[in-house]
N, CA, C and O atoms as a GROMACS GRO file, in nm:
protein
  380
    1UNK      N    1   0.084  -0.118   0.000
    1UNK     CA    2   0.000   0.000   0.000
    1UNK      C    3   0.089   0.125   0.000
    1UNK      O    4   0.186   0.131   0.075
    2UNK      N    5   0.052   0.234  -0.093
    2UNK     CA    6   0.161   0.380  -0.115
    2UNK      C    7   0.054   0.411  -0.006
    2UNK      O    8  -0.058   0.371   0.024
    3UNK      N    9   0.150   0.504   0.039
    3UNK     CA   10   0.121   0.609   0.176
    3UNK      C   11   0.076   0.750   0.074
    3UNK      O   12   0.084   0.741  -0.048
    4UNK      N   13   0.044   0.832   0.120
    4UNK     CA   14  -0.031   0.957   0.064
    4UNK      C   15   0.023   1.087   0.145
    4UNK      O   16  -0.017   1.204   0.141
    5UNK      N   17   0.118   1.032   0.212
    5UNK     CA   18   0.223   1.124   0.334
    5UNK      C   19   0.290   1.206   0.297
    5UNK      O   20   0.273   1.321   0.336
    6UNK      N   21   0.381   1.176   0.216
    6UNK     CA   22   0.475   1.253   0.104
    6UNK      C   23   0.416   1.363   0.000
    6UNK      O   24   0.441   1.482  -0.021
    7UNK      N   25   0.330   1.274  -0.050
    7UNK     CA   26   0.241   1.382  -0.152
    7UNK      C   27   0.155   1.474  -0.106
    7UNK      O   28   0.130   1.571  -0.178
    8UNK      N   29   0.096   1.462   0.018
    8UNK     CA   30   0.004   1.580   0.099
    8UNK      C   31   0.132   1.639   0.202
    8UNK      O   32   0.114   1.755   0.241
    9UNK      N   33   0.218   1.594   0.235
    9UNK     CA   34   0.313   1.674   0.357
    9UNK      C   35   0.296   1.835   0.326
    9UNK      O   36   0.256   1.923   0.402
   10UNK      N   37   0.340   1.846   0.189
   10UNK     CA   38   0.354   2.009   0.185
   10UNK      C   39   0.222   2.066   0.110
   10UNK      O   40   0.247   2.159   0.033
   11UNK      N   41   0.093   2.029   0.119
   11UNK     CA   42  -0.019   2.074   0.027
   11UNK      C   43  -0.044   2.239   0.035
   11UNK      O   44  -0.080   2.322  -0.048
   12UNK      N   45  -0.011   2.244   0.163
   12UNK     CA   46  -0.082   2.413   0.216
   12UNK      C   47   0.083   2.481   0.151
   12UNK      O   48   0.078   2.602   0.128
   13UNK      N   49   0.188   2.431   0.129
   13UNK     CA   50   0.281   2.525   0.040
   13UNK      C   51   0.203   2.550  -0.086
   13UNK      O   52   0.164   2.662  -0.118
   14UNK      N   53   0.182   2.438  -0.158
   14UNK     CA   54   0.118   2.454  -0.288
   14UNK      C   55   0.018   2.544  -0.271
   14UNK      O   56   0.032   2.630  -0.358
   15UNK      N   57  -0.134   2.583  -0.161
   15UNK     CA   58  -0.246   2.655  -0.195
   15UNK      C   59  -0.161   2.775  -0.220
   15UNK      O   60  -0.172   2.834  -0.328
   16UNK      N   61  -0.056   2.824  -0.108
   16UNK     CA   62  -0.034   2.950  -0.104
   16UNK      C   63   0.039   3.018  -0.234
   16UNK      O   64   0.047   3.137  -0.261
   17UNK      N   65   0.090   2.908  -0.306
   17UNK     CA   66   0.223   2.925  -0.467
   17UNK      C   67   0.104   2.890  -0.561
   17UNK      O   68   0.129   2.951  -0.665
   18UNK      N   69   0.015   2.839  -0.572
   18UNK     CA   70  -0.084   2.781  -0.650
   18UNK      C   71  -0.236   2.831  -0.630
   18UNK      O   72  -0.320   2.780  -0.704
   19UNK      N   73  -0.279   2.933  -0.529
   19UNK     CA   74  -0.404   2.939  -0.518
   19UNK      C   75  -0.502   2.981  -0.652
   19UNK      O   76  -0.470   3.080  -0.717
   20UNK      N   77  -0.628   2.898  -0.691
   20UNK     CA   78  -0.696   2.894  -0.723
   20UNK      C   79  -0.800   3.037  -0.712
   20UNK      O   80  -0.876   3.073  -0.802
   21UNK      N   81  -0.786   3.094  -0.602
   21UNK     CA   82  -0.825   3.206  -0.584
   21UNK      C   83  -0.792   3.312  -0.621
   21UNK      O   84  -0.853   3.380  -0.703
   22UNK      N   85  -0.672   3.347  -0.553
   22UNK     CA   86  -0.576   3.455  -0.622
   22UNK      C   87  -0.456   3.479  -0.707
   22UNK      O   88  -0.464   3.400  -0.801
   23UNK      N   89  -0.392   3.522  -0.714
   23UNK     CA   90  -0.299   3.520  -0.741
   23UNK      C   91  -0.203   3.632  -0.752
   23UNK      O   92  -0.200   3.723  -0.835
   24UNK      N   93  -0.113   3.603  -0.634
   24UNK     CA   94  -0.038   3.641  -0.486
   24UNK      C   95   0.103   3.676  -0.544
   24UNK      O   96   0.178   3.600  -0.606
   25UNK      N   97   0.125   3.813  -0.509
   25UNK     CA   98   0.252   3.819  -0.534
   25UNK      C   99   0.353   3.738  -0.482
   25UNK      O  100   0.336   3.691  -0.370
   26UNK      N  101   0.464   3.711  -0.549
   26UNK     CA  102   0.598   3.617  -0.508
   26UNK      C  103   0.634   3.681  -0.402
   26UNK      O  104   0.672   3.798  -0.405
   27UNK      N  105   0.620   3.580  -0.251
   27UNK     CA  106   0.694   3.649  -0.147
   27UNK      C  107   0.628   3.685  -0.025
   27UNK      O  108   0.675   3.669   0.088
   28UNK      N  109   0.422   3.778  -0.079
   28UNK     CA  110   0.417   3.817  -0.040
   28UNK      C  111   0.395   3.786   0.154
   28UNK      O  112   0.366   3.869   0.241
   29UNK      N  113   0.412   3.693   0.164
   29UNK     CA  114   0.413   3.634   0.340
   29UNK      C  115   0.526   3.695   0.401
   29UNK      O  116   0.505   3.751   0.509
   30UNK      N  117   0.656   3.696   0.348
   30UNK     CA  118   0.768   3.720   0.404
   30UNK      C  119   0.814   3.864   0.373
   30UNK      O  120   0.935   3.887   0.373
   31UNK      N  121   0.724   3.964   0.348
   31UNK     CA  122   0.770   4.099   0.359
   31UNK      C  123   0.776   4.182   0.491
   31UNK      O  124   0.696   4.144   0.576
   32UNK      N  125   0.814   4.233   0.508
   32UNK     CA  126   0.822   4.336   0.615
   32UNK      C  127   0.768   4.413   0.692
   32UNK      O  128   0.782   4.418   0.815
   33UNK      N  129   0.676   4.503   0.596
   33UNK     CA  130   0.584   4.563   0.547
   33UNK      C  131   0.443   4.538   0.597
   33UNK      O  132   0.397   4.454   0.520
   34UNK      N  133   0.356   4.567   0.684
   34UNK     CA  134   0.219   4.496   0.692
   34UNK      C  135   0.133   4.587   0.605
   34UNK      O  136   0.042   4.536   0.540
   35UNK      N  137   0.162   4.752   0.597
   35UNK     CA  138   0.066   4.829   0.488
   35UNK      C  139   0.074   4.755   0.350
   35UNK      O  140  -0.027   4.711   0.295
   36UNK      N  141   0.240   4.740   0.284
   36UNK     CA  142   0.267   4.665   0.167
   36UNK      C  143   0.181   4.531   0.148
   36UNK      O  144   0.086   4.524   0.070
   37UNK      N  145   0.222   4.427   0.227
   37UNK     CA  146   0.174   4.290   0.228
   37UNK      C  147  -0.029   4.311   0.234
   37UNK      O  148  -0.095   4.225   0.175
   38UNK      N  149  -0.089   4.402   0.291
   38UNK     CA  150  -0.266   4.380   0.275
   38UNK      C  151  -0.266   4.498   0.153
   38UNK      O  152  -0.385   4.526   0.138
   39UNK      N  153  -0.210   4.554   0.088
   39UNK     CA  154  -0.240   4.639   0.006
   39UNK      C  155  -0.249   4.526  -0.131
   39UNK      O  156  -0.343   4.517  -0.210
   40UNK      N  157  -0.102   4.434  -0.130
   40UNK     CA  158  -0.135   4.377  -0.252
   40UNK      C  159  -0.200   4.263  -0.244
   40UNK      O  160  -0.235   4.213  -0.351
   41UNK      N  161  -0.236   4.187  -0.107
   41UNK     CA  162  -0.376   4.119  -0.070
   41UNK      C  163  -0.478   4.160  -0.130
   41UNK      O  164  -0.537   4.083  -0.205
   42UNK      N  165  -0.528   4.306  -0.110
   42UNK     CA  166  -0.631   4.358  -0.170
   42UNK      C  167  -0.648   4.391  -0.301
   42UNK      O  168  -0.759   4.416  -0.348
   43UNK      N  169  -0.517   4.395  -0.380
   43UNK     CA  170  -0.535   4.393  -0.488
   43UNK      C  171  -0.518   4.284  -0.609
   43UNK      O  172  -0.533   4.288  -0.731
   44UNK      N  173  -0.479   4.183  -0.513
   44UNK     CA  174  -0.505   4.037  -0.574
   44UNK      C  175  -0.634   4.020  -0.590
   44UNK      O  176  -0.701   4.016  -0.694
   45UNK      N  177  -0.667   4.007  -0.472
   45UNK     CA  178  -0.858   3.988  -0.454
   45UNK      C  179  -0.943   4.103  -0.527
   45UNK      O  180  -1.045   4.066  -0.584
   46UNK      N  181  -0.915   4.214  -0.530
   46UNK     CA  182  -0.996   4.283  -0.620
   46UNK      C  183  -1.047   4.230  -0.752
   46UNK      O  184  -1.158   4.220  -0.803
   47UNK      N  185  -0.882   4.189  -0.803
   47UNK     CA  186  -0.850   4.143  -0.976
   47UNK      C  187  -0.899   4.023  -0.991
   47UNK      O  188  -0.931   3.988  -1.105
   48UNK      N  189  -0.912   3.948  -0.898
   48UNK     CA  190  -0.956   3.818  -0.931
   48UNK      C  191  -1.070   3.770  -0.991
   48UNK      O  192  -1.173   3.824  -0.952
   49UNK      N  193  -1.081   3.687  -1.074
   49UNK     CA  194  -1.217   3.648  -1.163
   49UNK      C  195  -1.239   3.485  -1.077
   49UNK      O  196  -1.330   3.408  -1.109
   50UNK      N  197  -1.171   3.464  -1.001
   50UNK     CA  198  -1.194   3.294  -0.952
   50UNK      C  199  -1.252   3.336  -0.827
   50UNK      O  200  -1.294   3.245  -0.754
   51UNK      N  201  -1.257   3.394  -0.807
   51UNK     CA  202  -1.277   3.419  -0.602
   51UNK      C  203  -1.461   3.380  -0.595
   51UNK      O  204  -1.543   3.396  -0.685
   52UNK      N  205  -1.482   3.327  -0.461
   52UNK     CA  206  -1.576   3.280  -0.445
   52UNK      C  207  -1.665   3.365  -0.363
   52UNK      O  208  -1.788   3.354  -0.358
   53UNK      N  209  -1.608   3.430  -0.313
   53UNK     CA  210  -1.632   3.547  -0.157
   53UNK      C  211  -1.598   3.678  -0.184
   53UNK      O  212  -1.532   3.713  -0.282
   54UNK      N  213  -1.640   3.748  -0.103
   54UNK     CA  214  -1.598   3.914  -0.114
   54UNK      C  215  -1.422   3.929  -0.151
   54UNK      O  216  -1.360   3.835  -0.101
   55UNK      N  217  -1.362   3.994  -0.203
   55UNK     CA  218  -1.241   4.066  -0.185
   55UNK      C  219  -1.180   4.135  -0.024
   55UNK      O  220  -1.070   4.187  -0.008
   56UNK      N  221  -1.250   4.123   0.047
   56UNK     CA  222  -1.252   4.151   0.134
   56UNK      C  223  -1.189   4.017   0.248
   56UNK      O  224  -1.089   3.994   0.316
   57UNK      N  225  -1.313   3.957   0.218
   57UNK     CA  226  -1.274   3.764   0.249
   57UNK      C  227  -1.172   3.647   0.178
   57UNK      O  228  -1.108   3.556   0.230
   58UNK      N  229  -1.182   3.678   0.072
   58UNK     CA  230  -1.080   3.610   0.027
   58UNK      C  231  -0.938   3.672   0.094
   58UNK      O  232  -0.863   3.603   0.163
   59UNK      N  233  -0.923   3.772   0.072
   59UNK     CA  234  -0.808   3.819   0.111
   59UNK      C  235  -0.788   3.795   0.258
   59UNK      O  236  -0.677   3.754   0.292
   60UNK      N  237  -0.861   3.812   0.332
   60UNK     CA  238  -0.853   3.784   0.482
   60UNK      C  239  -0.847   3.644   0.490
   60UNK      O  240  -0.792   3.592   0.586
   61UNK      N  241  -0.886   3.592   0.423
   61UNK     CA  242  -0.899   3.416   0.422
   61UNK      C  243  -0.760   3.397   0.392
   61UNK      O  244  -0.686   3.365   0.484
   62UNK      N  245  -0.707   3.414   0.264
   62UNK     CA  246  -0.541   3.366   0.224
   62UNK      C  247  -0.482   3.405   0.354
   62UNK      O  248  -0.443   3.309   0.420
   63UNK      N  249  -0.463   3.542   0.415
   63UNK     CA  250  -0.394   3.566   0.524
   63UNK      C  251  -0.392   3.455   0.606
   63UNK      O  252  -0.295   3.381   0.622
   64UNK      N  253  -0.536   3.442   0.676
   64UNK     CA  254  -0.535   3.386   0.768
   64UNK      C  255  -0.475   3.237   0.758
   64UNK      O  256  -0.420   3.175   0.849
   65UNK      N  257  -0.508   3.178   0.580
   65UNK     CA  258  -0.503   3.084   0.564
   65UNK      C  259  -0.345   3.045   0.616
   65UNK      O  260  -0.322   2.949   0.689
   66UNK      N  261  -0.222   3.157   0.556
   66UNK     CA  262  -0.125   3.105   0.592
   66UNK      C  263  -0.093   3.092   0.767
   66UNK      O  264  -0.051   3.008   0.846
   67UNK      N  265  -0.135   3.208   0.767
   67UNK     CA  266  -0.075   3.210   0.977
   67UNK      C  267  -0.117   3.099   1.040
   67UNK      O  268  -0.059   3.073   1.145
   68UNK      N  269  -0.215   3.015   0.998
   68UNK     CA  270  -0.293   2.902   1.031
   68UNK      C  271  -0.177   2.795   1.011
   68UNK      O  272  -0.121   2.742   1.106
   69UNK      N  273  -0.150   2.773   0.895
   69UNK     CA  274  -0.082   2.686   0.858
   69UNK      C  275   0.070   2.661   0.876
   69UNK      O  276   0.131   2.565   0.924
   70UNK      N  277   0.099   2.742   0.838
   70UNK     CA  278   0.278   2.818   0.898
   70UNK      C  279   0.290   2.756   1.084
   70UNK      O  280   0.396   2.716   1.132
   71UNK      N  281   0.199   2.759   1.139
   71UNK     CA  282   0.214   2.769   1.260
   71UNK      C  283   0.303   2.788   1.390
   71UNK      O  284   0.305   2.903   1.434
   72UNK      N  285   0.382   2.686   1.464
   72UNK     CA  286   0.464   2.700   1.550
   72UNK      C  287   0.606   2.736   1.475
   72UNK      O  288   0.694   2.798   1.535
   73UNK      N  289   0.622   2.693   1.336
   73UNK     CA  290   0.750   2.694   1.269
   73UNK      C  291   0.724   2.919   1.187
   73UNK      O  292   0.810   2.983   1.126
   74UNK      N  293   0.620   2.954   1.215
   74UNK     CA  294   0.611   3.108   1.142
   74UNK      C  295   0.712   3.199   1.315
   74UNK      O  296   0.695   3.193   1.437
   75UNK      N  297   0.805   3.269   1.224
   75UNK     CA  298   0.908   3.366   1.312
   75UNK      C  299   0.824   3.426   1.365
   75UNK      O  300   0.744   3.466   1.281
   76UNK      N  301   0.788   3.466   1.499
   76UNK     CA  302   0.729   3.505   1.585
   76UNK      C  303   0.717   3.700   1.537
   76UNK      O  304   0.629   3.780   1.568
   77UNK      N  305   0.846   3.723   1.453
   77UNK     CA  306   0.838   3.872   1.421
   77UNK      C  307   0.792   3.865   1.315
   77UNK      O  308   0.738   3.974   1.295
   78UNK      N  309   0.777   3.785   1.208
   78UNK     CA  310   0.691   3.797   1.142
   78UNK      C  311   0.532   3.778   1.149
   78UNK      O  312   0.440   3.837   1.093
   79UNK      N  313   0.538   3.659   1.251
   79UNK     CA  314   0.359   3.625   1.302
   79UNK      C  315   0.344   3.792   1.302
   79UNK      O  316   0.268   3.852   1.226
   80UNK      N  317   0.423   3.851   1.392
   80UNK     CA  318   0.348   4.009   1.430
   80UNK      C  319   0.326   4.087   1.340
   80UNK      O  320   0.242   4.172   1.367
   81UNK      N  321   0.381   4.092   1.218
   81UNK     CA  322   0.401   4.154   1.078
   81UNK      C  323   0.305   4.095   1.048
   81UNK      O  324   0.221   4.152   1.118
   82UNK      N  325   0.250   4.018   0.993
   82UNK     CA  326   0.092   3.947   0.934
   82UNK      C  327  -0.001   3.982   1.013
   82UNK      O  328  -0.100   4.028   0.957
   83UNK      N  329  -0.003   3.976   1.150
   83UNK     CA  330  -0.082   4.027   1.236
   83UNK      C  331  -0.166   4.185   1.189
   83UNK      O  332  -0.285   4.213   1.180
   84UNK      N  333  -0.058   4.254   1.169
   84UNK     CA  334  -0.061   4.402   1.174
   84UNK      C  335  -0.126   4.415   1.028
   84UNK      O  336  -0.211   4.496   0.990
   85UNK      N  337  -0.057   4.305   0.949
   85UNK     CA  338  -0.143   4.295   0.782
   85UNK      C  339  -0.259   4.291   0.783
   85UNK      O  340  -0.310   4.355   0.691
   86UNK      N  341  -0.350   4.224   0.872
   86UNK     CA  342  -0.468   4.192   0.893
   86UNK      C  343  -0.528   4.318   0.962
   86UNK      O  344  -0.616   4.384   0.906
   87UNK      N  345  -0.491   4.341   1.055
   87UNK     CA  346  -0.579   4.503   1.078
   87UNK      C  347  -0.537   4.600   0.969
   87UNK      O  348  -0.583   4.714   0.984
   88UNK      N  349  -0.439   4.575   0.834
   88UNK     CA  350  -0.423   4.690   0.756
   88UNK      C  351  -0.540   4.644   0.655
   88UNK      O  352  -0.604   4.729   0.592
   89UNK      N  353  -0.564   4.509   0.644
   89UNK     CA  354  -0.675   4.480   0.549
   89UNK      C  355  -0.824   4.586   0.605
   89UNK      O  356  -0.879   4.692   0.576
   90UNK      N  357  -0.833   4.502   0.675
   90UNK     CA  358  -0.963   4.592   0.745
   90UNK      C  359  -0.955   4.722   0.764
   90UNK      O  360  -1.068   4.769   0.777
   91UNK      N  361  -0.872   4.800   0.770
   91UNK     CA  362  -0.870   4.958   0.700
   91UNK      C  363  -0.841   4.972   0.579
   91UNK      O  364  -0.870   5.085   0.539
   92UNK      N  365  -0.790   4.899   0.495
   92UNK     CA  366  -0.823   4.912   0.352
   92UNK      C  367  -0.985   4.920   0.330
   92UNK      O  368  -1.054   5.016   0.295
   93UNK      N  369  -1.018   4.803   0.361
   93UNK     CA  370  -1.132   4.761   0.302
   93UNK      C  371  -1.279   4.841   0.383
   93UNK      O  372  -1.398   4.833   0.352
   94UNK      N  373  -1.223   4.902   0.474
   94UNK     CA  374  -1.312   4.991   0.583
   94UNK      C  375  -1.396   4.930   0.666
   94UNK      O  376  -1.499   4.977   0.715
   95UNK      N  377  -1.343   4.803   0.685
   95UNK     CA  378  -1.387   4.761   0.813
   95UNK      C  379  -1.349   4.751   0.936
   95UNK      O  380  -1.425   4.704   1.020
   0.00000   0.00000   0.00000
């Protein structure tokens, strides 16, 4: 019997390089930047013709999707940098 271990280990790398939804600048998790990083969140999700949900949600969704996933292994100064991305979404988007 093949195991299915190997081939799913890294799946949530692929959504984030591969999403179906958007399509995410190169990088954008590991910038610096939290105004930069939800600005071009929001303008992924704006442009998008695949998205299923608001621009608003999708974009908050990919975010979240990675901090979710990244988990104990995401640099704690960056967790805080995504963090801060996420309240820049919601003043983008005026919520």
């Amino acid at each position: 019997m093949i195991s299915n271990m190997g081939r799913n280990k890294n799946w949530s790398g692929r959504v984030t390089r591969q999403s179906n939804a958007l399509d995410l600048e190169e990088g954008v998790f590991t910038w610096k930047d939290p105004v930069r990083i939800a600005r071009s969140l929001k303008n992924s999700a704006e442009n998008s013709t695949r998205r299923k949900a608001s621009p608003h949600s999708s974009a908050m969704s990919m975010l979240n999707f990675y901090i979710n996933r990244a988990g104990k292994n995401l640099n704690p100064a960056q967790k805080k940098v995504l963090m801060k991305a996420k309240d820049e979404l919601r003043n983008l988007f005026g919520n």
